[in-house]
N, C-alpha and C positions, 0 to 999 in steps of 0.2 A: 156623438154616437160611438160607442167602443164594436168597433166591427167584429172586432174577433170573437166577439159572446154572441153572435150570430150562428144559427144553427148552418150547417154547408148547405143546404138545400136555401137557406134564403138570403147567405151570402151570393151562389153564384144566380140569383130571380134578379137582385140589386144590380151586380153588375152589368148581367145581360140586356137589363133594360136600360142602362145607359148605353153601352154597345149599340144596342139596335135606337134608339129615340137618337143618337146625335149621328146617323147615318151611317156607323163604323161596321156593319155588316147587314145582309139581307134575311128576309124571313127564312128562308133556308140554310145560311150561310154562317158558317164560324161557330164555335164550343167551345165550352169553359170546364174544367174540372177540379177536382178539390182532392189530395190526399190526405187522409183521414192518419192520426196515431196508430191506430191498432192496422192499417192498409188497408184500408175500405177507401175504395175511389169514389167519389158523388161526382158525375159529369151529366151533362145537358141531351136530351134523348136526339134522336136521330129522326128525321120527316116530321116536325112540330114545329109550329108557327114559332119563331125566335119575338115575333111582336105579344106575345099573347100567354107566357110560361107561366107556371103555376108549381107552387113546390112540392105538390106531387106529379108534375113531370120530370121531376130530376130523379135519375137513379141511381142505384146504390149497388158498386160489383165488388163482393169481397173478394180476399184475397188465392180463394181457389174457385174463382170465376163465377161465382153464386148472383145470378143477376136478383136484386129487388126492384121491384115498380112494375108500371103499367105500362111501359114501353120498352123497346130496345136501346139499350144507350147507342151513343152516335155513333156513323158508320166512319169518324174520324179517332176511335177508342183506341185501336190498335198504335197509332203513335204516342197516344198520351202513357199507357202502359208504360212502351216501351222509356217514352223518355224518363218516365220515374225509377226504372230497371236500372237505365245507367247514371243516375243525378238525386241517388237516396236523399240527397240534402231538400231537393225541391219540395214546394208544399199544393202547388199550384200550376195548372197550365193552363196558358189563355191561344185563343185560334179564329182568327177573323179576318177578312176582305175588305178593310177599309179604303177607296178609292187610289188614296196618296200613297199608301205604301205597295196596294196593288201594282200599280205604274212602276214603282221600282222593281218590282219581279218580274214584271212581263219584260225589261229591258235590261232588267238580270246585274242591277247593281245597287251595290249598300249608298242610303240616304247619310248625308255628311252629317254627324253627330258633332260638327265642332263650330257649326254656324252663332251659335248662345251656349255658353259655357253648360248650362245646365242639364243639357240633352247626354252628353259622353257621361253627365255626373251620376244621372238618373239610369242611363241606358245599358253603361259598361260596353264594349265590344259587341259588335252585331255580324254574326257570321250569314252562311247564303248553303241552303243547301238543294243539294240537283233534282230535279224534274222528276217526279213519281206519282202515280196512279192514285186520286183517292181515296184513300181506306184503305190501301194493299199496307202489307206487311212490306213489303219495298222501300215504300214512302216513307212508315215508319221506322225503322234501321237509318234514314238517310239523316233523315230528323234529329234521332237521339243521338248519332255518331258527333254532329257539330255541339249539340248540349254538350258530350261526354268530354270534349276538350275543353269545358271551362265555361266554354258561352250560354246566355241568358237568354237572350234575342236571336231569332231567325228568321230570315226571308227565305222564303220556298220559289222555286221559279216557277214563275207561269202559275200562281197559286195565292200566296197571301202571306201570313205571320204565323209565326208563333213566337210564345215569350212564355218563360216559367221564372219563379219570385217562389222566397220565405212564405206567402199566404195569396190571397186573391188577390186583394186592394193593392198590395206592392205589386203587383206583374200587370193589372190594369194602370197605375200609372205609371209605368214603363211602356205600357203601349200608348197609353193618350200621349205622352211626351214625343214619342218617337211619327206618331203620328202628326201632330203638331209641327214637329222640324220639318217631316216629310213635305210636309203643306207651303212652309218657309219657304223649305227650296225650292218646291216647285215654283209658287209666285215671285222669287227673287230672280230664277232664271227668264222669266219671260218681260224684265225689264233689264236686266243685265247679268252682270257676272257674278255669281255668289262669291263673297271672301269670306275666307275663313279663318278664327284664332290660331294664333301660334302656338309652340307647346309652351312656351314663355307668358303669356296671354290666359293660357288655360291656367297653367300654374297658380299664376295671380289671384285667378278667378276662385280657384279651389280654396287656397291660401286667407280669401279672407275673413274677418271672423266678425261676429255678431257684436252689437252695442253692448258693452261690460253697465250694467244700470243700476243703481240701488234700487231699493222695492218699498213701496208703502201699500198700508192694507185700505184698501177700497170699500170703506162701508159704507159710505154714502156717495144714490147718484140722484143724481138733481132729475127733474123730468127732460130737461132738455136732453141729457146725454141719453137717455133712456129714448127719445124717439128717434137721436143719430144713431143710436146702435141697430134699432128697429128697422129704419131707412138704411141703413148700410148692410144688413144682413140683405133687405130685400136688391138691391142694386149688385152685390154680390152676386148671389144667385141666378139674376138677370144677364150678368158678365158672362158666367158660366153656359148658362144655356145660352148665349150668343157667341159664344165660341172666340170671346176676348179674355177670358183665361180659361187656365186651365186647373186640372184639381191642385194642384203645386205651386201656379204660378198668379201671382194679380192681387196686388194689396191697395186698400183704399185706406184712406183718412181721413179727419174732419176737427177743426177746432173745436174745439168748446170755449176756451176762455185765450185772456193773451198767455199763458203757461201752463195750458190743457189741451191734450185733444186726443183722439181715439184711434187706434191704428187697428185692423188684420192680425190677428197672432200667425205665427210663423208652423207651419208642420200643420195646418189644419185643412182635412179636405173643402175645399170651397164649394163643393157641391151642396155639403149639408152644415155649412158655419152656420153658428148661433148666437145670440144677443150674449148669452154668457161667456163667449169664446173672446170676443172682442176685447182689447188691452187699453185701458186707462194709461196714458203718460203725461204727470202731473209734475210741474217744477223739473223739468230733466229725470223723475225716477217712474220704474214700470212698474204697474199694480201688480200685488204680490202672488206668487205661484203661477203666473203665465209669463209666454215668450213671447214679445211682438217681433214684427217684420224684422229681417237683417236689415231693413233700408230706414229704420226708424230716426237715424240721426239724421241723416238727407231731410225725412220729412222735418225736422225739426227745425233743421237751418232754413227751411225757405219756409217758415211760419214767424221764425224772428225776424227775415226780412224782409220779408213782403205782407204788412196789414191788410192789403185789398186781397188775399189769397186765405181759402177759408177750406180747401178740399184740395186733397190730392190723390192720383191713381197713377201706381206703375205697374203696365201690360204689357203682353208680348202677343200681341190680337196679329195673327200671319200677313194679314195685306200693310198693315202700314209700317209691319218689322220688315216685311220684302228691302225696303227703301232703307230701311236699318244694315242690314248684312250685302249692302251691295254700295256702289257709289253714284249710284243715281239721287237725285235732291227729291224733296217730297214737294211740291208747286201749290199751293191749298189756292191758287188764280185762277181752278175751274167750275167753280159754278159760287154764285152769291156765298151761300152756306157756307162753306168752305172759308172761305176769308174770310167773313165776319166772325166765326168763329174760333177760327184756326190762326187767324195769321202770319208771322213769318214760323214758321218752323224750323228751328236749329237741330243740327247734327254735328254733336258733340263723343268726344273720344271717346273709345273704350273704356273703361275702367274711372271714367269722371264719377259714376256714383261711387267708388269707396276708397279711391285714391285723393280726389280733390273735391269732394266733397261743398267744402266751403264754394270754389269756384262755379263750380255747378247751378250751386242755389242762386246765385246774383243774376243768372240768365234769364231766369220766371222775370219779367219787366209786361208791364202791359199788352203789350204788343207784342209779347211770347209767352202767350201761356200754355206752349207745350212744345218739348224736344223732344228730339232722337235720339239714343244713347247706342253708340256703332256696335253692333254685337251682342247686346245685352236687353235695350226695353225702351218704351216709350211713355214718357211722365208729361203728365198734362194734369192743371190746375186749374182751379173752377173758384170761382166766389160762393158755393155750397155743393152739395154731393151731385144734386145733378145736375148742375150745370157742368161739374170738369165728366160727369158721365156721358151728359150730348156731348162732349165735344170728342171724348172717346169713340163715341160711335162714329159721328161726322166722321174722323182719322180713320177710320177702318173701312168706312162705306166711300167715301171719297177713294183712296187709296183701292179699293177693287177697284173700283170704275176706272180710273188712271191702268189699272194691269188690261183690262176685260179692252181700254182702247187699242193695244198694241196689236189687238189680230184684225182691229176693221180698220184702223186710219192715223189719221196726225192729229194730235191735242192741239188746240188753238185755246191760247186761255185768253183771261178776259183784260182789257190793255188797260194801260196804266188810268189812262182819263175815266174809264169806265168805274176804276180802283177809288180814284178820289172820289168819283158822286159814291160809294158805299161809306168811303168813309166818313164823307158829310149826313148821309143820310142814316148812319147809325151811330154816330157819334166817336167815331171810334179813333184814338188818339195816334 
């Protein structure tokens, strides 16, 4: 889908109904607006159901205040004006109440953007601006003043966000992102101490660079790959709306032969991937004119050595990343599920996906088919697409549960002897 050949009225219908569908703001709550070439603003009306929009609710205020539409634009216009008054460059401003970042206004402090490298990458600097009236021109000035020193992102106290981006789709993923960390954090503080990268750390992380791959031209796919591609667009999407990635982040893969198999292209929103997006890598080279995953040669290494390993997923899903950016262990000893599926789960260094690589991959063993990678993501293998999918979810649903115990009691997992009848009774090595 080429967003930008979207008209602005059904750019900002698209995004608002992910906004409002994955709980990021309420029927009343938060606006989106769009600067047009010629200075016509298209923003989101004011007293209209945010569940229920329609592209002739959006309206249209040219440049010497000429409203079109059927409604009044939002009673939140007067900041978006302004910040485009002082930030000519912006094309776009987003404005929403989503739970996780609300919490940080109401306690009036910036969410750490350096818990997973990709958050400061995505997000740039996040400023904080002071306490003003809804819709006054007050608010507005306070707002555009932090824009106008450079910043993207803003927390409002006692209020919510704002973010403005080059177009719409780039300032909604700077809010899913940051909202996302906000989430991290939150869940990471209520099992310990969030740690976070160093500038050394980040560095690395900025630093390093995508698989160098020759190309061959992909004209023929066999049926098989054609119904992994079918089954991994759908599990994709399922990710997404499950809130185990996000539009940026979460690559899946899947063999097809012993030196074939299909990855996630790299820069595509996973909201709306397609069977045609997904990347052939045949004999070590990438099907010609697409990008796959940075993580492609990881997937690679642990397909040459591990035969019984036929699927792989790397995600950053917020409950079972909590145990990621903090140094609590992840226990998978609380309920059946859990162990038979999960088993021992390793937490492994930072920087093990693109530094050691090789090392990495030797850990997938039977009896670990899925790590924690400290700061970065969680890779779990599957003998086919969904089976490392349940076991993705398992990690993430387990993992709440484990957070959601620390406000009623003490985990008691299940003891060793209990350990062995599972493992007798599911065969499990």
């Amino acid at each position: 889908m080429n967003f930008k050949l979207l008209h602005p009225a059904d750019q900002i219908i698209m995004i608002m109904k992910r906004i409002y569908g994955y709980g990021m703001t309420t029927t009343s709550g938060g606006n989106l607006s769009i600067r047009d070439k010629n200075g016509d603003i298209w923003i989101t009306p004011g007293a209209i159901d945010k569940g229920s929009l329609t592209r002739k609710d959006i309206i249209r205020v040219k440049p010497d205040g000429t409203i079109i539409g059927q409604h009044k634009p939002s009673s939140e216009f007067p900041f978006h004006k302004l910040v485009y008054e002082k930030r000519p460059d912006l094309k776009a401003v987003l404005h929403a109440h989503p739970p996780a970042l609300v919490a940080f206004s109401i306690i009036r402090k910036i969410p750490n953007t350096r818990l997973i490298p990709s958050v400061e990458n995505v997000c740039g600097d996040v400023g904080m601006a002071e306490y003003g009236l809804p819709g006054s021109e007050s608010l507005g000035e306070k707002i555009a003043d932090v824009f106008e020193t450079g910043i993207n992102t803003v927390i409002l106290e006692n209020h919510g966000i704002v973010i403005g981006g080059n177009d719409l789709f780039e300032t909604f993923m700077s809010f899913e992102t940051l909202d996302f960390s906000s989430r991290l954090e939150i869940k990471a503080n209520q099992i310990g101490e969030p740690i976070e990268l160093s500038s050394m750390e980040m560095e690395l992380a900025k630093n390093k660079k995508s698989a160098d791959m020759e190309e061959f031209e992909g004209k023929y796919f066999s049926s098989e790959e054609r119904d992994s591609r079918r089954e991994m667009c759908e599990l994709i999407h399922r990710a997404y709306d499950q809130n185990l990635f996000t539009s940026t982040q979460g690559t899946f893969s899947q063999r097809l032969s012993k030196n074939s198999f299909i990855i996630t292209p790299y820069g595509v929103d996973r909201k709306y991937i397609e069977v045609e997006d997904i990347v052939r890598i045949e004999n070590g080279k990438k099907e010609a004119g697409k990008s796959p995953s940075h993580s492609v040669l990881m997937h690679k290494l642990i397909y040459e050595k591990h035969p019984h390993i036929n699927s792989v997923i790397i995600a950053h899903a917020p409950n079972i990343m909590a145990f990621a950016v903090t140094d609590i262990d992840f226990d998978s000893r609380t309920i059946p599920e859990s162990y038979v599926l999960l088993r021992d789960v390793k937490k492994l260094p930072f920087g093990s996906t693109f530094i050691e690589p090789e090392k990495l991959a030797k850990v997938f063993q039977e009896d670990t088919p899925i790590a924690l990678v400290a700061n970065d993501c969680v890779i779990v293998t599957g003998t086919n697409l969904i089976n490392a999918f349940d076991r993705l979810e398992v990690a993430e649903y387990s993992a709440k549960a484990i957070i959601a115990t620390k406000s009623i009691g003490k985990i008691v997992t299940i003891d060793e002897s209990k350990i062995d009848d599972l493992k007798e009774a599911f065969k499990l090595q």
